[in-house]
N, C-alpha and C positions, 0 to 999 in steps of 0.2 A: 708945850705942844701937847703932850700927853695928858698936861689936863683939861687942855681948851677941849680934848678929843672925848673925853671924859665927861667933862659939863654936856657937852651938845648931847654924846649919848644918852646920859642921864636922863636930862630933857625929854629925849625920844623916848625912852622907855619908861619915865614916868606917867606921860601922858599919852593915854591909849587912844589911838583913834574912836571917836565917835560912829555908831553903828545907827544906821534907821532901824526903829521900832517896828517889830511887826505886829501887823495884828491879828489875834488868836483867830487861826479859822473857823468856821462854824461847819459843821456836820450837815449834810445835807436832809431837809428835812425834819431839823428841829430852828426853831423860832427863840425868839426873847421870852422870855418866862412874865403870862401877865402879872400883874400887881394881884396881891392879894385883895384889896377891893374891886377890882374885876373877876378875881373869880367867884369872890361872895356872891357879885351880883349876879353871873350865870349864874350861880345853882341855885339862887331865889329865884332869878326868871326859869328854870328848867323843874322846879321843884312847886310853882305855881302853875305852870303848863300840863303839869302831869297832874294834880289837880283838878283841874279845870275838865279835863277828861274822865277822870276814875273817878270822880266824886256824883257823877249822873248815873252810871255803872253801880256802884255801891246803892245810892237811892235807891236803882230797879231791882238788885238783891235785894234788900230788907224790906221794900213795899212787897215784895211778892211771894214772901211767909207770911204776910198781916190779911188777916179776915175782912171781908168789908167794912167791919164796925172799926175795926183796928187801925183803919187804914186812915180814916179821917176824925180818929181821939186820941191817937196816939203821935207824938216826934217822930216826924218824916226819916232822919235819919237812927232812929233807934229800933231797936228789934224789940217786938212784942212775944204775944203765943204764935207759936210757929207751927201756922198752918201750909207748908208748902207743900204737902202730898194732896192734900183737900182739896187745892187751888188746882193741881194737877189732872186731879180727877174729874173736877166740873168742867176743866178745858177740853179735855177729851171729848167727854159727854155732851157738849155744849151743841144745840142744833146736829145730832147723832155724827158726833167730831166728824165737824166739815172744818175746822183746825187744823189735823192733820193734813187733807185735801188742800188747803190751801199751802200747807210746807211742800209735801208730793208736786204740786203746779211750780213753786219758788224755784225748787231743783233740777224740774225739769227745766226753766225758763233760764235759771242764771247758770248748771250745769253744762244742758246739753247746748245752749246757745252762746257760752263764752266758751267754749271749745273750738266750737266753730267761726265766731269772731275771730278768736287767737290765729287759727289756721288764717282764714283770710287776710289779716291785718299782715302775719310776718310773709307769707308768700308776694304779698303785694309790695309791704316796705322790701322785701329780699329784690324784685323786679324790681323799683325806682332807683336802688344803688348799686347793681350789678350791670345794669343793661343802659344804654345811652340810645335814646330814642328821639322824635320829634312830638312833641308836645310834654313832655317829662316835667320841664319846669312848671307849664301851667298845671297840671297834676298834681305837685308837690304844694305850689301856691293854692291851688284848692283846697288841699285835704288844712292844711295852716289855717287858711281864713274861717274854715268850716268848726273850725274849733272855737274860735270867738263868738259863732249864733248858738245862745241856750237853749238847751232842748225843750224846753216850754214854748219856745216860740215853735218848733217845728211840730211840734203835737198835737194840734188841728190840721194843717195842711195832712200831716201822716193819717190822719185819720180819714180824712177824707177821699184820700188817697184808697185806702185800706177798705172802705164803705164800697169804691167802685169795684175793684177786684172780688169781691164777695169774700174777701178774709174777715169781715166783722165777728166779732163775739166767736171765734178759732183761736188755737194755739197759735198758728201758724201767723194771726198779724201779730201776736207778741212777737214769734220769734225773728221772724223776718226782718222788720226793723232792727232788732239790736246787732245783726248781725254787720252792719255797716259804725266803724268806730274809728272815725276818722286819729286818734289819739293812739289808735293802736298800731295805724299804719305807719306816722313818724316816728314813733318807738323802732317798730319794726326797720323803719326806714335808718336809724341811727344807727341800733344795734349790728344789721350787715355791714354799714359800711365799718364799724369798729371791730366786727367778730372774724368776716368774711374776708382771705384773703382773696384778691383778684387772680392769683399768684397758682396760688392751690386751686383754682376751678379750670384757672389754664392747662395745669396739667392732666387735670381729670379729661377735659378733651383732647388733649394731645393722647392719651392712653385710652381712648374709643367711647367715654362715657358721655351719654347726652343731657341736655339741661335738666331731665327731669331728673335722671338717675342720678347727677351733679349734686343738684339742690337734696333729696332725698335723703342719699349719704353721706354727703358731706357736710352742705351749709347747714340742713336743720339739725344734726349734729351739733355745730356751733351756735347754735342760736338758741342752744334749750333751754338758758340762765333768761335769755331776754323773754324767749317766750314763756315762760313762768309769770315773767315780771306782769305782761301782757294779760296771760289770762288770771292772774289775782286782780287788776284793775279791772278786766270785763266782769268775772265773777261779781264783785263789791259793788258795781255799775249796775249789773242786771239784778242784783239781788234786794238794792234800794230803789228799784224802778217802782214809780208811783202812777204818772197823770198817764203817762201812753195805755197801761194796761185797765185803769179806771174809766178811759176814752172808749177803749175798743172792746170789752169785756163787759157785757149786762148777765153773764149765766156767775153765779156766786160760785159755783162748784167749778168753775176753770180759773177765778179770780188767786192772783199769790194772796202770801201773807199781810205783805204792807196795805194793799187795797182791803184785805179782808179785814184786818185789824183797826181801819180806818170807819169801816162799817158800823163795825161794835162800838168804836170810840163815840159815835153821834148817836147811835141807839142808847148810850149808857144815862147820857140824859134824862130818860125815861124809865130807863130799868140801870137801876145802881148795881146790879149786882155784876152787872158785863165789865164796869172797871175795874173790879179786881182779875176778870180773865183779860183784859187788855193789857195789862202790866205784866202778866204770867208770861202768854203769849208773845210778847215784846222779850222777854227775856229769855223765853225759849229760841224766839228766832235769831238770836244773834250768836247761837252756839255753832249752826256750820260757818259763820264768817269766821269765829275766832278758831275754828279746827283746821280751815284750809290755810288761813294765816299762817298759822304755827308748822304744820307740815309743810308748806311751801317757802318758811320764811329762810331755810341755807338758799337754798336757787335765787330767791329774790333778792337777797341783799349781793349776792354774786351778779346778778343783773342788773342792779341798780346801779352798783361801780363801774361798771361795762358800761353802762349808755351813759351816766355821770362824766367817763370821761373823753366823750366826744365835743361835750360843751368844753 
């Protein structure tokens, strides 16, 4: 008896119940580890991309130390005699530096007019997400489809527009126009409904404050990543504007840089010596893009994740 009690225990205790396997959990927010030939291949595609960019950049560096003579005997991307202060001083010089004048107009046009974009665009997106009206949807579905007509198409009618008003050849048809961004207002329009609690404006009216003094202190408060974001798009928008201002501008002294520079490009034709200040010129005007960039880029990239993750 005692050994039959024995075997059976035995039994049991030699063989261990079988347990299900578990499987290792994963950590939230990390993934399978790609293969090393996926990641080769991203950093050749990301390592060609950057490329593909910096490598036009570098060209307008080095052509814009090279002499005229230099410019067309010498390898495009190699540095010759480095005449960049020379090149500097005929730009200035050039038609009693209406150069300048033309950056002074660019500043005004893509400064004081993407400020004023930015304003309008987040106070409008702030009204389409905070406020529930009748017509709203079609509003929203406007500013969307109005993004898919290119603005070449709308740059005769504006102008003609602009002809009857008597804003021709004024600041004022630049600015005007740019002022309307339909791109800015869905931004805007995203950003409140992601930054802006409902919650928090409630209470601001239950404790006596009204919509303006709401939105003033509070929402734009919250909205100052998005509106960064905003007015770095309007800036870069207004600051590459071409055909509207070449439309509505026949005075050269109100004309920006890009139509100015466009000028010289088809006189150079003629007179070789203007494409060495074209290439100067070109490479001087892309200094305030890359300065606002750079001082705007903590807020922007803090904006971009904000409206990123709405979609």
């Amino acid at each position: 008896m005692t050994s039959l009690l024995t075997r059976q225990t035995g039994t049991t205790q030699d063989q261990e119940p079988t347990r299900p396997r578990r499987r290792p959990q994963r950590v939230f927010g990390e993934g399978e580890r790609p293969s090393r030939t996926a990641r080769t291949a991203g950093w050749i595609f990301m390592i060609a991309v950057t490329l593909y960019f910096l490598v036009p950049v570098y060209w307008l560096i080095v052509a814009s130390t090279k002499s005229t003579g230099d410019l067309f005997s010498t390898p495009g991307f190699l540095f010759a005699e480095f005449n960049l202060w020379e090149n500097l001083v005929a730009l200035s010089s050039q038609a009693d530096g209406i150069y300048w004048r033309w950056m002074f107009n660019s500043l005004i046009y893509s400064g004081l007019g993407s400020v004023l974009m930015t304003f309008i665009s987040v106070i409008s997106g702030y009204a389409l997400a905070m406020y529930r009206f009748r017509g709203r949807t079609v509003i929203l579905a406007a500013a969307l489809g109005s993004m898919l007509v290119p603005q070449t198409v709308l740059a005769q009618p504006t102008y003609v527009l602009l002809v009857e008003m008597g804003l021709n050849n004024t600041m004022w048809g630049v600015l005007l126009p740019s002022l309307v961004y339909p791109f800015g207002v869905m931004l805007g329009f995203i950003y409140a409904q992601t930054s802006v609690p409902p919650e928090l404006l409630e209470a601001a009216r239950i404790d006596g404050a009204g919509e303006w003094r709401a939105f003033w202190s509070i929402a734009l408060k919250l909205l100052t990543p998005g509106s960064v974001t905003i007015l770095l798009f309007a800036f870069i928008g207004s600051w590459n504007n071409f055909m509207l201002p070449l439309l509505v501008l026949s005075d050269a002294r109100l004309q920006p840089v890009t139509v100015g520079l466009s000028g010289w490009s088809q006189a150079s034709i003629t007179i070789p010596g203007l494409q060495t200040l074209v290439i100067v010129g070109s490479l001087v005007s892309i200094i305030p893009i890359i300065i606002v960039f750079v001082s705007l880029q903590r807020y922007w990239r803090s904006g971009l994740a904000a409206g990123g993750m709405k979609f």
